[in-house]
C-alpha positions, 0 to 999 in steps of 0.5 A: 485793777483800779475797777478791782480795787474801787469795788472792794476797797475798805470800807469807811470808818464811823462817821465823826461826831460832827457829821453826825450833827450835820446829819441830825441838823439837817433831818430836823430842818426837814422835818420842820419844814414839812410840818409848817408848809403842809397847806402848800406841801405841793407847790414848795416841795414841787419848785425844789423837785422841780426847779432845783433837779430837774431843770437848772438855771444855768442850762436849758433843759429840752426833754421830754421829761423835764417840760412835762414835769415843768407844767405842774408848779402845783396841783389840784386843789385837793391836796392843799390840806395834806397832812403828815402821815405816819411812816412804818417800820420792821422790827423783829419781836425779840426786840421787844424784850431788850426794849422793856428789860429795865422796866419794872411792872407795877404789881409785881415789881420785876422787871418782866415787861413783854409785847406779845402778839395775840391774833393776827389780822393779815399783816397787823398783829393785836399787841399786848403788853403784859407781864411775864411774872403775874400775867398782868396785861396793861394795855393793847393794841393793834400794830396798825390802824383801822380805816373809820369807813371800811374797817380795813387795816391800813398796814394790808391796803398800803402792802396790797398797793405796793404789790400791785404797782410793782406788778405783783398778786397774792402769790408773790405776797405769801414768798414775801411774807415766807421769807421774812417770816411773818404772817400773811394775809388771805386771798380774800383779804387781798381782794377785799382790799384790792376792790376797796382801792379800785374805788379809790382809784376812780376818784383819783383817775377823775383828779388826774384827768381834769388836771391834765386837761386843764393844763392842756386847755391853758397851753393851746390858748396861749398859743391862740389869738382868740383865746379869751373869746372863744373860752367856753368853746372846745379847741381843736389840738393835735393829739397822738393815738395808739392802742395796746394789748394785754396779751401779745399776739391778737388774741388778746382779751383787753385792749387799751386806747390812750389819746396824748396831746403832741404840745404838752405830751399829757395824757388827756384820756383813755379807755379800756376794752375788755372781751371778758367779765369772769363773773359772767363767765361763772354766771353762764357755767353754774346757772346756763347761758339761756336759762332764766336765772341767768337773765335774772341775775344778769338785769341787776349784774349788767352795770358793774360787767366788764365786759365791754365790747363783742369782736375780734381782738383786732378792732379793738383799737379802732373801738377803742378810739370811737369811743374817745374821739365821740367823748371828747368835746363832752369830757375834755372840751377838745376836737381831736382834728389831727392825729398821729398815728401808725398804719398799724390799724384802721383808725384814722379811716374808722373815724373819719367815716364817723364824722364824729364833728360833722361834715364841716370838720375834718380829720387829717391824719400825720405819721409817726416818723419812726413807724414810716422808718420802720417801713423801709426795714421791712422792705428791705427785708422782704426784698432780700427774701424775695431775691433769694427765693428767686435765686438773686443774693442781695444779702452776704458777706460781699461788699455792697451786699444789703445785710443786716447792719446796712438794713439798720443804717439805710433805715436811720438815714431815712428817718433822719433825712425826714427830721432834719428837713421839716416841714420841707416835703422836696428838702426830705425827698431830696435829702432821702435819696440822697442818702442812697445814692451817696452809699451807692457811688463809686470812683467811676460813677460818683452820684453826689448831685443831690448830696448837699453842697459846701465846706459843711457838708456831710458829704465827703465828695462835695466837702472836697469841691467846696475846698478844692480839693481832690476828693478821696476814693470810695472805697473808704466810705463805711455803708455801700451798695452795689448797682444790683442792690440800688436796681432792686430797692429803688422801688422801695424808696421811690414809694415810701418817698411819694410826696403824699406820704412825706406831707404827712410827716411834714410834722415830724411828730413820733409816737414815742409817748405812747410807746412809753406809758405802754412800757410804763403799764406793762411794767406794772401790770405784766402781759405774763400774767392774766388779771381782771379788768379792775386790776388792769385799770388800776395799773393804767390809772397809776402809770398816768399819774407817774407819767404826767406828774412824776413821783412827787405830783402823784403822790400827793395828789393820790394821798390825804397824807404823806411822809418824809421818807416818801417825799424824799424817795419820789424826789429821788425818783423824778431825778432819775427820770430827768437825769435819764431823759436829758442823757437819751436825748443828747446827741451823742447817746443817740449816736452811741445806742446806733453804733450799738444796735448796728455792731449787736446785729453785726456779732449776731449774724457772724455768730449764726454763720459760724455755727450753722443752723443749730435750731429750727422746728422739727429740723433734727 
């Protein structure tokens, strides 16, 4: 009822004449403020974005969101004469009239005054006030500026953008215009503004880049003891690597490659992959593969094609990571001579064989501790599918039985038995088995002597020896295993507990930044959706400056000019992001998100037992 009642309650009355001084107050300071630090927009507005939201004095901030913003007190020299930028509104033509109704023309002197639209040029409109009465016009206007260069109407490049990073083309720009009533631009407006901004990203890409590397280069120093004589030498850092694909599957016509730095968690590089050029693909269907038209065409086609690579979707990651790691010391004045990784692809073993930094210099490799967790969930499984094709029942609903929501629990205490003892190869082994033979003991044969001892331990049973107490019984333990379940998967663990493996999560490193621009571009630039290679970078270029900047950076590294509205929203954004990111990186969600992974997968299995099978190809 108090839910019911919050959500419908009445609303507020009109706010008091004095709340509405505070109000307009407030919006002058700002506005002032903003006009008299337009050389330093970036640095001021930064520290309160930054220091007032996303990291409080009174309390240590330790996401991942917050140190990486913190690393940008300003940004590149570029943006340090922004200027005010105006802003946009939506006004309905029949507004107009109302507007001039008291206002007199000067030839016939009634009052007939109206702005009429006389032309449309996708979403700007030449304006035309005139008189009604003797059909004198005074003056017009187009409702948005030209650009001086390219001619192009401002109003259709920012709504070209917005669409864009919103994941959104032409067809989803005509059902906005559809349903507000307006006209709407061309497809080949919308293509000449999306090359047009393509070239702009290019200059911004190159900013974004050496900023980042920058600070990338300044932090590593730091840390080094020689610094200040090696200067001009390249570093040697740890990076992250991992590859994504336009399309899911492996038939994928684009693949993108991003290499982050582990101190600072910056994007450093990247590199896009394309098996496709649509022009080519015209070229060879009009004038013929081997024809000598398309020769000629293709000899002054050949350095705007985007296609770059000839093979299977499978290598692009490994060729994509050729590429990156061959560049490095020429671009980015670093050696990549640790990396992350999965063991999803063989990229690791590509570029070793490459000997990309000669013989002297090697390249070790570390594991990302969730995708080796994940291993175990995928052994587990197998194994249970393996029994039962043999006719062993592993899984059910019996006590001891290894289903699904135990599955999930045994992958958690591995990854955190790992995490809690790094660097500690022998503290992790121990600690991993641990954990199984805990959940596999019983009143008749406990197995706690690799548990860890004392008052503190998570272990019931040595809790009690501590104490001196008389340990309780194990029938109140909430994970269990039966023998037959530890005779079939101690094989498992004994592998993924081998002391090369755990060396090489003695980092404890994770590969969870990627995993996170991947979300960021997807969403930006949907794999439902089929786009060219142009389009595809844009969305990445975009996505790297919101992911190593914020909101507020990317703007105004991005734009010549800028406005309050846009400020206060990207504001608003970055605090969102920390306020999320200090909440998810707090014990107690982790906790909550397991707890709610493990009862989803609990109700999903119930719920397929209880129905039966209702679908399956072919099956009825």
């Amino acid at each position: 009822m108090d839910t019911i009642n919050r959500r419908y309650r009445k609303l507020k009355g009109r706010p008091s004449k004095r709340k509405r001084m505070c109000s307009a107050n407030i919006s002058k300071r700002w506005n002032k403020n903003v006009a008299e630090n337009s050389e330093n927009v970036v640095s001021v507005e930064n520290s309160v974005a930054i220091e007032e939201v996303c990291i409080d004095k009174n309390k240590k901030s330790f996401s991942a969101s917050a140190k990486k913003l913190g690393l940008f007190p300003s940004t590149s020299s570029s943006t340090s004469n922004v200027t005010e930028k105006n802003s946009y509104i939506m006004m309905n033509n029949d507004m107009w009239s109302s507007l001039l109704s008291n206002i007199k023309c000067s030839e016939c002197d009634m009052c007939s005054l109206d702005v009429e639209s006389n032309g449309e040029y996708g979403f700007s409109t030449k304006m035309e006030l005139k008189c009604k009465n003797c059909n004198k016009i005074f003056s017009s206007i187009f409702s948005s500026p030209r650009e001086k260069d390219s001619k192009c109407f401002e109003a259709n490049k920012t709504l070209v953008e917005a669409f864009l990073k919103i994941g959104k083309g032409h067809a989803a720009l005509e059902i906005f215009s559809m349903a507000i009533g307006i006209h709407a631009m061309d497809k080949k407006t919308f293509s000449k503004c999306l090359h047009q901004l393509y070239d702009e990203k290019q200059t911004y890409k190159d900013d974004i880049l050496e900023v980042s590397r920058k600070i990338v280069q300044k932090k590593h120093q730091e840390l080094s003891s020689a610094a200040e004589e090696n200067l001009d030498d390249a570093i040697d850092i740890t990076v992250s690597y991992d590859g994504t694909w336009q399309k899911r599957g492996h038939s994928s016509l684009y693949g993108i490659g991003i290499i982050v730095d582990i101190l600072t968690g910056l994007i450093i590089d990247y590199e896009i992959i394309s098996k496709y050029c649509p022009e080519c693909t015209t070229a060879k269907r009009d004038l013929g593969e081997k024809s000598p038209e398309f020769s000629i065409w293709y000899k002054t086609h050949k350095s705007d094609c985007s296609k770059n690579y000839i093979g299977s979707s499978y290598s692009l990651e490994t060729n994509a990571a050729e590429i990156l790691w061959k560049r490095s010391i020429k671009n980015c004045g670093m050696r990549y001579v640790n990396v992350v990784s999965d063991g999803d692809a063989k990229t690791y073993q590509h570029v070793s064989e490459l000997n990309v930094y000669g013989e002297d210099v090697e390249i070790t490799k570390e594991e990302c501790v969730n995708h080796v967790a994940n291993r175990l969930g995928t052994g587990l499984r197998k194994k249970v599918k393996e029994c039962q094709s043999k006719g062993i029942t592993l899984g059910g609903r019996k006590v001891g039985s290894l289903k699904e929501s135990t599955i999930l629990k045994l992958t958690n205490y591995y990854r955190k038995a790992i995490k809690e003892n790094v660097p500690d190869v022998q503290k992790m082994k121990s600690a991993i088995f641990a954990s199984l033979f805990h959940c596999s003991s019983t009143d008749k044969t406990p197995k706690h002597s690799k548990c860890p001892t004392g008052s503190t331990s998570w272990c019931f049973y040595q809790r009690a020896l501590a104490n001196n107490e008389e340990p309780k019984s194990h029938s109140t333990m909430k994970t269990k295993l039966s023998e037959l379940v530890l005779e079939k998967i101690l094989p498992i663990y004994q592998r993924l507990a081998n002391n090369e493996l755990l060396a090489r999560c003695a980092s404890g490193k994770t590969q969870n930044a990627n995993e996170s621009i991947h979300s960021i571009i997807w969403k930006n630039c949907p794999k439902e959706i089929f786009v060219s290679k142009k389009r595809l970078e844009m969305a990445v270029i975009t996505s790297v400056g919101e992911y190593n900047f914020g909101c507020f950076n990317n703007i105004t590294l991005e734009q010549s000019g800028f406005n309050a509205a846009s400020l206060d929203i990207a504001q608003r954004r970055d605090k969102r992001r920390i306020a999320q990111s200090e909440n998810r990186s707090s014990d107690i969600w982790e906790k909550k998100r397991i707890e709610k992974k493990i009862a989803k997968s609990v109700k999903t299995t119930k719920n397929i037992k209880k129905e039966g099978k209702t679908y399956g190809s072919g099956k009825f």
